[in-house]
Every structure is written in structure tokens, then in C-alpha cells.
C-alpha angles and dihedrals in degrees: 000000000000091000087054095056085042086055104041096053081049097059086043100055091045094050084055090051101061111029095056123095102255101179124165108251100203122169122161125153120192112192118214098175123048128198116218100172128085118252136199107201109181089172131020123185117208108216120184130185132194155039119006086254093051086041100061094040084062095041089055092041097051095062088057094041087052093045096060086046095054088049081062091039107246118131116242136208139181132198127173107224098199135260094272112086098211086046082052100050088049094058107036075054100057090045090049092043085051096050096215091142132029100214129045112197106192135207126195132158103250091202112055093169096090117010126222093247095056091054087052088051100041086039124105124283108280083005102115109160123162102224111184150151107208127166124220129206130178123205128196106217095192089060087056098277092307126171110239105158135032142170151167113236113188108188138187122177150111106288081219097058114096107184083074096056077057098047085045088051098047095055092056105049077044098055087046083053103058081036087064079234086116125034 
């Protein structure tokens, strides 16, 4: 009888094991540009460029991004400037060269050699990770369009869940905040 309960434990345990959703949660954000001077953002406008997969990380991203801006109130923004860099570059340009906003976070995909769609759709079965490389600048449109923050953010997670996009979120408002780019 004992073997049986022994057993049975065993086979549930194993059952729970593998129906579950183990993903990696992997967040780690190395910055290669520092900011040292104080700055007053009254708009920022998040910009992300790359794959569908990359696109709706920053889309996601971006509410939460823009939540925790408005919390400081500063106005946010996203726009996704397309897959294509030169399409990109054309575009970040023309809103610059407008002034609507006085900060441009942007987002890009730092490994073009395989791109994060193709892993969702190469992945397993149910297994759905966004694995990426992606570089982030900030410009301060005020100081003529000048880079005054950069970093290098490397990411793997479910693209459903959405306490990473928060944790995502949280390191970087943390990281302008020790930048004196956010008060």
C-alpha cells in the first residue's frame, strides 16, 4: 500500500511537471551610454523597430513604459517604425525634424541573423519564448537630437506573460532614474 501511494505521488508529480508552462524568464540590461546630466521630459515618444515578434514585445512593453511615465508625468507615445532599417531611419528623422516630442526611446533588434519570429515558430509545440538581443537609445530632442543614453537589453520570456513586461518596465525607469533622465 505504501508503494502505491509512493507511486502514485510519483506519477502526479510527474503529470505537473510536464503539463505546466516552464518558460526561462531572462531579463538583463547592460548600459553603454550613461547619461550625468539632469533632464525635464515633458513627452517621450517609445519607437521600436523590427520583426512581428520584436514588434509586439515593444508594443507591450511600451503600455507599461508609458504607464510608469505618466506616473512621473511625463506623456508617452509608441510607434512602430516598420521591420525595414532605412524605412526606420526615414521615419524616426521626420518626427525629430517635427519636434512633437522631446525624447525618442528607441527600440531595434541587435542580432539580425535569426530573427525572433523564426525561433516562435521553430520553437516546441506550446513553447513560445521570446528569445532577443535588442539595443535601446535615447535622444534628447531639445539638445538637437543628441544621444544621451544607450543600452543593450537581452530577453527571454513568454510573449503572454505580462509581469515581465513589468519587470522590464521597472529596470528601465529604474536605470533613467539613477541616469538623472527621470526624477
Amino acid at each position: 500500500m505504501k508503494n502505491f501511494f509512493n507511486y502514485s505521488f510519483f506519477l502526479v508529480l510527474l503529470m505537473s511537471c510536464g503539463f505546466s508552462d516552464n518558460f526561462t524568464r531572462d531579463i538583463n540590461l547592460y548600459e553603454s551610454t550613461s547619461n550625468y546630466l539632469p533632464r525635464n521630459f515633458k513627452k517621450i515618444l517609445i519607437c521600436g523597430t523590427g520583426d512581428a515578434a520584436t514588434r509586439l514585445f515593444v508594443e507591450k512593453l511600451s503600455d507599461k513604459l508609458n504607464a510608469r511615465f505618466t506616473s512621473k508625468s511625463i506623456e508617452g507615445g509608441y510607434l512602430y517604425l516598420g521591420d525595414e532599417g532605412w524605412a526606420a531611419d526615414s521615419a524616426l528623422f521626420q518626427f525629430r525634424k517635427e519636434g512633437t516630442y522631446d525624447g525618442y526611446l528607441f527600440f531595434f533588434q541587435k542580432d539580425l541573423q535569426t530573427s525572433a519570429s523564426d525561433q516562435l515558430l521553430n520553437s516546441k509545440k506550446g513553447k513560445r519564448n521570446f528569445d532577443e538581443f535588442l539595443g535601446i537609445k535615447l535622444f534628447d530632442a531639445v539638445k538637437n537630437n543628441k544621444q544621451i543614453w544607450e543600452a543593450n537589453l537581452k530577453v527571454n520570456s513568454n510573449l503572454t506573460d505580462e509581469k515581465f513586461y513589468s519587470d522590464v518596465s521597472a529596470i528601465i525607469i529604474k536605470r533613467f532614474s539613477e541616469n538623472k533622465i527621470l526624477k
